[in-house]
C-alpha positions as CSV (number, residue, x, y, z in Angstrom):
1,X,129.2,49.5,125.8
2,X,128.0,47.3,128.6
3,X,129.2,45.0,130.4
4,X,128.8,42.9,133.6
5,X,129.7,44.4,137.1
6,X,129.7,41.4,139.3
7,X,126.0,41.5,140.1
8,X,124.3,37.9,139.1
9,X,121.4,38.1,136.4
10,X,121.8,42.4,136.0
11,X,123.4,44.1,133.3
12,X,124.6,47.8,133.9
13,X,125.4,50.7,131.3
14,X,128.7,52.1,133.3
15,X,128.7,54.7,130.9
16,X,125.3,55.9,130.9
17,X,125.9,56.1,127.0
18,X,122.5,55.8,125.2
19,X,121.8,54.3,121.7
20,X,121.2,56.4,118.7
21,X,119.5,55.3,115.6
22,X,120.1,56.7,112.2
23,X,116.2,57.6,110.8
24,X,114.6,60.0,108.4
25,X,114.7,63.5,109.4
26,X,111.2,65.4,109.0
27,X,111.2,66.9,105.3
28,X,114.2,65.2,104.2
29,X,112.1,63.5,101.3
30,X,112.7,64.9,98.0
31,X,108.5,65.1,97.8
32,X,108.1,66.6,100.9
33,X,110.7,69.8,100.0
34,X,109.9,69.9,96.3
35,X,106.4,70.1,95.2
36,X,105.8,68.4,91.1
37,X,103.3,69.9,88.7
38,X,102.9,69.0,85.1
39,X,104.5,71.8,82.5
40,X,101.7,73.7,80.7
41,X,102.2,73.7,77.3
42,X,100.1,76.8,76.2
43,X,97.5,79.0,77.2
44,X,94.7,76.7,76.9
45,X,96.0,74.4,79.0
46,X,94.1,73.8,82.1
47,X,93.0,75.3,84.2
48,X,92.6,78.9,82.9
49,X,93.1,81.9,84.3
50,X,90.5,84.0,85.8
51,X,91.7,87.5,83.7
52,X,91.9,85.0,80.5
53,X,87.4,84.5,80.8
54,X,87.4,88.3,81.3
55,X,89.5,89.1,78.6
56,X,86.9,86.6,76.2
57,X,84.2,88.4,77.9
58,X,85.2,91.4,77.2
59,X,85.9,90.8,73.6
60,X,82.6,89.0,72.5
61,X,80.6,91.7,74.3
62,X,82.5,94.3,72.4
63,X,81.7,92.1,69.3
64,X,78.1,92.0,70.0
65,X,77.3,95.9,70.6
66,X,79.6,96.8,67.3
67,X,78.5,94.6,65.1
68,X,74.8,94.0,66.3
69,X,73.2,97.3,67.5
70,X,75.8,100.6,66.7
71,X,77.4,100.4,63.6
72,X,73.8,99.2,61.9
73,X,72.3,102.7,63.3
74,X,75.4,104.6,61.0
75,X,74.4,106.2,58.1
76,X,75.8,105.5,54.7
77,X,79.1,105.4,54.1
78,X,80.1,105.4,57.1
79,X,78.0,102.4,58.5
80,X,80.4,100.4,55.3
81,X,83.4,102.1,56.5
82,X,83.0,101.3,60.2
83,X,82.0,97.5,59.4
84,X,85.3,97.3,57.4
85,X,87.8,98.6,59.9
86,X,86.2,97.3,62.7
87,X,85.6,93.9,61.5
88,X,89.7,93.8,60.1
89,X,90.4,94.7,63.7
90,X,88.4,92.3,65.3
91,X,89.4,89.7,63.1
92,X,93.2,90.4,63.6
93,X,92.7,91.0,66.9
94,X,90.8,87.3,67.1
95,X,93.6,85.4,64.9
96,X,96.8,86.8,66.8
97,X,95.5,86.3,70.0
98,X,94.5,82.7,69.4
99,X,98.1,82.4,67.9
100,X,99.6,83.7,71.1
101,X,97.9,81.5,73.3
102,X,98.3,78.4,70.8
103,X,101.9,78.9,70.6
104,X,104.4,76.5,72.8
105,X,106.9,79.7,73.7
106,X,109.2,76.6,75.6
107,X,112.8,76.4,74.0
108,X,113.1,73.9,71.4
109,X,115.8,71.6,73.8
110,X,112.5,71.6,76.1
111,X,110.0,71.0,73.4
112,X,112.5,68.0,71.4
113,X,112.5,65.9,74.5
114,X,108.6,65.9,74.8
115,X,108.0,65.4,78.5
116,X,104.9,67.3,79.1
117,X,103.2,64.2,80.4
118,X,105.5,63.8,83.2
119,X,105.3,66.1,86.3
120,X,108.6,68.5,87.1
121,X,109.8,69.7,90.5
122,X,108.6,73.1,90.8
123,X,110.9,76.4,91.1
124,X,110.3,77.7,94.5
125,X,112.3,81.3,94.8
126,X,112.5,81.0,98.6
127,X,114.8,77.6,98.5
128,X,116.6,78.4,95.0
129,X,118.0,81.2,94.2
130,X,119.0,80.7,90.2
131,X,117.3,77.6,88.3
132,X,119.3,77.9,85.5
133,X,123.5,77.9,86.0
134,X,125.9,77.6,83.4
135,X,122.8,77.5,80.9
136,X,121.8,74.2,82.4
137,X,118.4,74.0,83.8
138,X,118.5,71.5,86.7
139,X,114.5,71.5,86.2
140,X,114.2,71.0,83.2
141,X,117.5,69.2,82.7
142,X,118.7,70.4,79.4
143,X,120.8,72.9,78.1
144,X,119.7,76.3,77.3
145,X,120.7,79.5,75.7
146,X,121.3,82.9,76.9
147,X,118.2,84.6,76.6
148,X,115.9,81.4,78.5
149,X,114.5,82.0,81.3
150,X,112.2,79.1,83.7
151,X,108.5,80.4,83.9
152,X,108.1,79.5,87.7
153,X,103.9,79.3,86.8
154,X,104.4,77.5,83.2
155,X,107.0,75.5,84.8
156,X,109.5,75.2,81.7
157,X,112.2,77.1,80.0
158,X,111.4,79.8,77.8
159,X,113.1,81.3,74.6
160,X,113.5,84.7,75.0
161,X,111.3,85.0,77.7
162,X,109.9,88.4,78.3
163,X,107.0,87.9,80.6
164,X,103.8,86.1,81.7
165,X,100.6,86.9,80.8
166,X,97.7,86.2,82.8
167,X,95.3,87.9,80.0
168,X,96.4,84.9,77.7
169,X,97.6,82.5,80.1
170,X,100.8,81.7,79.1
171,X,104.6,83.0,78.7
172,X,105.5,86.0,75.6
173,X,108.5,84.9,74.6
174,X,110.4,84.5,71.4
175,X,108.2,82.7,69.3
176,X,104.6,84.1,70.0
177,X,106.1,88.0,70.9
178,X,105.0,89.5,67.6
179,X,101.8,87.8,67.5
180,X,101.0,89.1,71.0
181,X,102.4,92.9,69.8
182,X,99.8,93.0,66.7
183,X,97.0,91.6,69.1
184,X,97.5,94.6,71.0
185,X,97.4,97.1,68.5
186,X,94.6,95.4,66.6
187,X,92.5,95.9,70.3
188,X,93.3,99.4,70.7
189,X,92.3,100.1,67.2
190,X,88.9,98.1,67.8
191,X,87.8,99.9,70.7
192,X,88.5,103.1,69.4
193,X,86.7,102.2,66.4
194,X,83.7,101.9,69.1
195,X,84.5,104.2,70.9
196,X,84.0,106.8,68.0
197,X,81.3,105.1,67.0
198,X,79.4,105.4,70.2
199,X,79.8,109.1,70.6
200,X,78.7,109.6,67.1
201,X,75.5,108.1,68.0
202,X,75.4,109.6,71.5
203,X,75.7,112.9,70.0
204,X,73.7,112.3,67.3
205,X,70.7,111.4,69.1
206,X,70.5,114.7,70.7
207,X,71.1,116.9,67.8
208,X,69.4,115.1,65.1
209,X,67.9,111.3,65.4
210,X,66.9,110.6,62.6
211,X,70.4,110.9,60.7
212,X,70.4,107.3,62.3
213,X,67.0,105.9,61.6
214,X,67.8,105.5,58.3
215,X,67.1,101.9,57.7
216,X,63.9,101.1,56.0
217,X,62.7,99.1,59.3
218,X,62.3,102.4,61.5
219,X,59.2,103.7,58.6
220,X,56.5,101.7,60.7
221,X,58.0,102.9,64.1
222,X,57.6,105.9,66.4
223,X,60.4,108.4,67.0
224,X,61.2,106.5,71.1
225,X,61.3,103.3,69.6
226,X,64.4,102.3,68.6
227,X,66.0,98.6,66.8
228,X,68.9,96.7,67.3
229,X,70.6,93.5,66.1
230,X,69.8,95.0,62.3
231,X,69.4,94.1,59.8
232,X,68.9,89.9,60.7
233,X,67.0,89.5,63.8
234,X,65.6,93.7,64.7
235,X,64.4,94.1,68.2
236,X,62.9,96.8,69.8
237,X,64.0,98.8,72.6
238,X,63.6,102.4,73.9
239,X,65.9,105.8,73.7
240,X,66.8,105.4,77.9
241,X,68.3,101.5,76.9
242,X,69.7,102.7,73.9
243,X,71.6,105.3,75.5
244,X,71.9,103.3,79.0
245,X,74.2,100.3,76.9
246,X,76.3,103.2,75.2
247,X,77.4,104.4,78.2
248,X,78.3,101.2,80.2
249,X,80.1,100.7,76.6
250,X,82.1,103.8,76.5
251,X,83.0,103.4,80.5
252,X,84.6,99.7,79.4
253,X,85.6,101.1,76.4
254,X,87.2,103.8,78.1
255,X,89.2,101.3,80.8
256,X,90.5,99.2,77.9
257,X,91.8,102.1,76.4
258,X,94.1,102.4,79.5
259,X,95.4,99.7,80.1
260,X,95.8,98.7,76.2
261,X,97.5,102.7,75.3
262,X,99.6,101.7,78.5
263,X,100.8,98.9,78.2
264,X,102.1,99.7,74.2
265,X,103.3,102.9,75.3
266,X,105.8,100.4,77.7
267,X,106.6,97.9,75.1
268,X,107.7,100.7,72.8
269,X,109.9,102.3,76.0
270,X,111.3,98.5,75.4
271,X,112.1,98.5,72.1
272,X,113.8,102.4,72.4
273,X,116.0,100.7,75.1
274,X,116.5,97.8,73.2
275,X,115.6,95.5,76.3
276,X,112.5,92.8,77.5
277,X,110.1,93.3,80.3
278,X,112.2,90.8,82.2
279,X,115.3,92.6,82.2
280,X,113.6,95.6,83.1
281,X,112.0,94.4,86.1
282,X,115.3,92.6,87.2
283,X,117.1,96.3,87.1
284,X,114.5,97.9,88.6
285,X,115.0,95.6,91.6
286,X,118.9,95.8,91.2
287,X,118.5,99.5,91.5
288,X,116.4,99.2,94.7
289,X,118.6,96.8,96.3
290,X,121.4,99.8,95.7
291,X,118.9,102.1,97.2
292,X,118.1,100.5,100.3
293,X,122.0,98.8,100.4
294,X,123.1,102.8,100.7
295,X,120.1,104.2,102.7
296,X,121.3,101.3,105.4
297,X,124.9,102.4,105.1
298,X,124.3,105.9,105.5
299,X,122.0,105.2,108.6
300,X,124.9,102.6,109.6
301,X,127.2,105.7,109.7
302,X,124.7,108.3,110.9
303,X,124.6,105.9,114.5
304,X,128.2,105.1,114.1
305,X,128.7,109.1,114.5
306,X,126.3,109.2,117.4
307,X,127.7,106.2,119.0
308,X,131.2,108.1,118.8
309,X,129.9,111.5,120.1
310,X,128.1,109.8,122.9
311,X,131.4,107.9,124.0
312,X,133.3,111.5,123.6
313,X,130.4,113.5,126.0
314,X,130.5,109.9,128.0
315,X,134.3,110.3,128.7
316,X,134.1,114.3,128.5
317,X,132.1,113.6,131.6
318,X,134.3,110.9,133.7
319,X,137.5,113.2,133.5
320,X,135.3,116.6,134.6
321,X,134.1,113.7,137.1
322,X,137.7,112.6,138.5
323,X,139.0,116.0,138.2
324,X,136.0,117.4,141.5
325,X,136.5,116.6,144.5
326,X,135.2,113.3,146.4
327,X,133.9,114.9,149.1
328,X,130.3,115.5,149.5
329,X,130.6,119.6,149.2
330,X,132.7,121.2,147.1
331,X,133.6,124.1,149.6
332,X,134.5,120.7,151.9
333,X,138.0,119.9,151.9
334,X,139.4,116.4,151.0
335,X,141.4,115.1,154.1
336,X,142.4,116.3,157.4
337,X,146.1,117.6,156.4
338,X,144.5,120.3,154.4
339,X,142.5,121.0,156.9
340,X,145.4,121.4,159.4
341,X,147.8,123.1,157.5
342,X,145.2,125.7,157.0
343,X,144.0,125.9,160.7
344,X,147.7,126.3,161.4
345,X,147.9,129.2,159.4
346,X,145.5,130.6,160.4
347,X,146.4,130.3,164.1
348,X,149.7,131.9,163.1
349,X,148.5,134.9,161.7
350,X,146.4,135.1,164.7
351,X,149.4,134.6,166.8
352,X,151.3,137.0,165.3
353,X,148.1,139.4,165.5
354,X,148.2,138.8,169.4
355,X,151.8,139.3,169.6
356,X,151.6,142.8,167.4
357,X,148.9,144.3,169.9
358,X,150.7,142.5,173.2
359,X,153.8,144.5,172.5
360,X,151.2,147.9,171.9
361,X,149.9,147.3,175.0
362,X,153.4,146.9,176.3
363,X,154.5,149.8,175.0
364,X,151.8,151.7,177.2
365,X,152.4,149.6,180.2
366,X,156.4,151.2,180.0
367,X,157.8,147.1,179.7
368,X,155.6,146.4,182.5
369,X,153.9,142.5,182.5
370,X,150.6,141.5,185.0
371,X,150.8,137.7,185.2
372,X,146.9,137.6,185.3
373,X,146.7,139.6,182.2
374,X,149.3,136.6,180.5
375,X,147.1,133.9,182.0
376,X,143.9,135.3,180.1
377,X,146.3,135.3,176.7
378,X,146.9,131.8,177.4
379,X,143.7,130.8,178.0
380,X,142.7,132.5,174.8
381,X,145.6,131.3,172.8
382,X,144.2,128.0,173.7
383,X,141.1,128.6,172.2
384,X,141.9,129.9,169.4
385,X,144.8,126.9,168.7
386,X,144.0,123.3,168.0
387,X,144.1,120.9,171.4
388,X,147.7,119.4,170.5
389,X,149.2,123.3,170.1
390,X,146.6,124.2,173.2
391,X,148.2,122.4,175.3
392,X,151.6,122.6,174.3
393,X,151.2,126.6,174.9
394,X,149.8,125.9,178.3
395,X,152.8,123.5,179.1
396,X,155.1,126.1,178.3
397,X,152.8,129.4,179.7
398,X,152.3,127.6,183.3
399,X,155.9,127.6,184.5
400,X,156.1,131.2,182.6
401,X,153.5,132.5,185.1
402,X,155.1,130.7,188.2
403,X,158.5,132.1,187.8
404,X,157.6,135.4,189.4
405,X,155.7,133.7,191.9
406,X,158.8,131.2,192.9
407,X,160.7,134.3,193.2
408,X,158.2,136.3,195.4
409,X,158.3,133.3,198.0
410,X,161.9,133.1,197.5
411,X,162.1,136.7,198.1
412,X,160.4,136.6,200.8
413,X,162.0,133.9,202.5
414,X,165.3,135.3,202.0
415,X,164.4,138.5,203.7
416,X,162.4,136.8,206.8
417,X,165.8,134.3,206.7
C-alpha cells in the first residue's frame, strides 16, 4: 500500500512492502517434467537394439558354416540326417523368432484404441512410484487387468508381462511367450546339432580324412586341399582354415550354449514355481529390502547398546568423581576444620604425653617445681600448640611463674619491714 506523506510530488512505501508477481516456476511445465516418446509396437520397430543385430548375426553365420561347408563334408547317412534336423531347427528356430518379435504383446484395451501414432508421457521410476493403480494405467489411460504390467522401454501396457528382451527387442508377454519358449529350444537344439557336427569333423580329420572327402569333387584334389560351400558353388581352402573356422565355431558355439542351457534351465525354475520373470525379480528385491531393513535394525540396536553402556561407564564415572575429594591431593584434607580438629588432637595427646612424664619427673624431684624448668614447658607447649592455644597457655603460664616471685618480694619485704 502506498500512500502520500505530506511531501509534494514524492510517493513513499511506509511499509517497505514489495510487490510479488505470480509467474511460472522452473519445471512446472508438464513437458519439461515428463518426457513423450511414441509406443513401440513390436520388435521391429525402430530403432533396434544393438544385441537384436548380434543375435541375426549370430544366427546367419551359424546358417552359413552348417549348411555351406560342415554338414556337406559328412558322410552318408549322416550328412542326410544332419541336414534334416538341423534345417527343422533352423527353420523353427527362424519362424518363432520372427513371430515373437512380430507379435504386439500390448493388452488388447491398449491395442483397441490404436494410438501408436501419438507420443505418451514416459514412466520415469524416480518421480512414480506405481503407473498402474486400481488397474488403471494413467499412461496409458485405460483399464487393465491383473497380470499387466507398463514396459517403461516399450512404453505401453503388457498382457501378462514377463520381461523384456533386448535379443528380440520387444516385451514376452502373454501372447508371444510360447513362441519365444520354442525359439529357444529350437536354438539350443541347432547349435548342438553344430556343435556335434564340428567335432565329428575335428576328430575325424586326425584319425581318418578321408571318411569326409567323400564327395566326387575331392577325386581331382590333393589330400591338404580341402572344399566348401558343396555341392553348388565348391571353393577351395586348406586343412589350417578348415580347422581355424571350426574352432572359432565351436568357441561361439560353445557361448551360446550357455547362455541358451541357462536361460531354459530358469524359465523351467518358473514354470516349477508357477510364477513369471517379473515376479521373480520383484521378490527378489522384496527379500533384499528385508535384508538390509533388519541388517539396519540390528546395527540400530547394536549402537543403541553401546550408546547405553557408554552413558552407564559415563555416569559410573561422575559418581566415583563426586564421591573423591576436591582437593588437589588425595592425602590433602578438604577444609580447615578437619585440619583443626585433628591438630587439636594431636596437641592433646601430646599434652597429656607432657603431663605423664612432668609428673615422673615430679615424682623424682620429691613434689619439688623450678620455675625455669616450667618456663621451658611453656615455651614448648607453645610450639607444639596452634598460635590461638599458644598463647592462651602463655596467658595463663606467665602469672603461674610470677606467683612465687610476688611472694619472694613479699617475703622479703615483710621480713626487712
Amino acid at each position: 500500500m502506498t500512500v502520500y506523506c505530506g511531501f509534494p510530488m514524492e510517493k513513499m512505501n511506509c511499509f517497505s512492502r514489495r510487490f510479488r508477481r505470480t509467474a511460472p516456476t522452473s519445471g512446472s511445465s508438464r513437458s519439461e517434467l515428463v518426457p513423450f516418446r511414441t509406443p513401440r509396437i513390436n520388435g521391429w520397430s525402430w530403432p533396434p537394439q544393438p544385441l537384436q543385430v548380434v543375435g541375426w548375426v549370430v544366427y546367419i553365420y551359424f546358417a552359413v558354416v552348417s549348411f555351406g561347408i560342415f554338414i556337406p563334408l559328412l558322410p552318408r547317412p549322416w550328412n542326410a540326417m544332419s541336414y534334416a534336423i538341423s534345417g527343422i531347427s533352423f527353420l523353427l528356430h527362424f519362424f518363432t523368432n520372427i513371430a515373437t518379435v512380430t507379435i504386439d504383446p500390448a493388452d488388447a484395451t491398449v491395442r483397441a484404441k490404436k494410438n501408436y501414432s501419438s507420443p505418451l508421457p514416459l514412466f520415469d521410476k524416480a518421480k512414480q512410484a506405481h503407473v498402474i493403480q486400481d488397474l488403471h494405467c494413467y499412461l496409458c489411460d485405460v483399464n487393465v487387468g491383473p497380470r499387466v504390467k507398463h514396459c517403461g522401454i516399450c512404453n505401453k501396457c503388457v498382457e501378462g508381462f514377463d520381461h523384456h528382451c533386448k535379443w528380440l527387442n520387444t516385451c514376452v508377454g502373454q501372447r508371444n511367450y510360447w513362441f519365444f519358449f520354442v525359439a529357444l529350444i529350437s536354438a539350443i537344439l541347432a547349435v548342438f546339432m553344430l556343435t556335434v557336427v564340428i567335432l565329428f569333423i575335428f576328430v575325424q580329420h586326425y584319425l581318418d580324412p578321408h571318411i569326409l572327402r567323400t564327395a566326387p569333387q575331392f577325386a581331382m584334389l590333393g589330400n591338404t586341399t580341402w572344399l566348401v560351400f558343396l555341392p553348388l558353388a565348391p571353393i577351395e581352402t586348406s586343412s589350417a582354415g578348415l580347422l581355424t573356422l571350426a574352432f572359432i565355431t565351436v568357441l561361439v558355439c560353445v557361448v551360446c550354449m550357455l547362455l541358451f542351457c541357462h536361460l531354459l534351465g530358469f524359465h523351467l525354475y518358473l514354470f516349477y514355481k508357477g510364477i513369471s520373470t517379473y515376479d521373480h525379480v520383484k521378490n527378489k528385491r522384496e527379500k533384499e529390502n528385508r535384508r538390509r531393513n533388519t541388517e539396519s535394525k540390528s546395527a540400530s540396536t547394536c549402537s543403541s547398546k553401546s550408546y547405553t553402556r557408554s552413558q552407564e561407564n559415563q555416569d559410573a564415572s561422575n559418581n566415583c568423581e563426586q564421591t573423591l575429594p576436591q582437593s588437589p591431593s588425595f592425602f590433602r584434607f578438604a577444609n580447615t576444620n578437619q585440619l583443626s580438629s585433628r591438630l587439636s588432637n594431636s596437641i592433646c595427646k601430646e599434652l597429656e604425653n607432657f603431663k605423664k612424664s612432668a609428673e615422673k619427673e615430679n615424682s623424682f624431684n620429691y613434689g619439688t617445681e623450678n620455675p625455669t624448668q616450667n618456663e621451658t614447658r611453656s615455651i614448648s607447649m607453645s610450639v607444639i600448640m596452634s598460635p590461638k592455644e599458644a598463647q592462651g597457655t602463655s596467658e595463663k603460664f606467665t602469672p603461674e611463674a610470677q606467683k612465687p616471685l610476688a611472694c619472694s618480694v613479699v617475703a622479703r619485704d615483710s621480713t626487712s619491714q
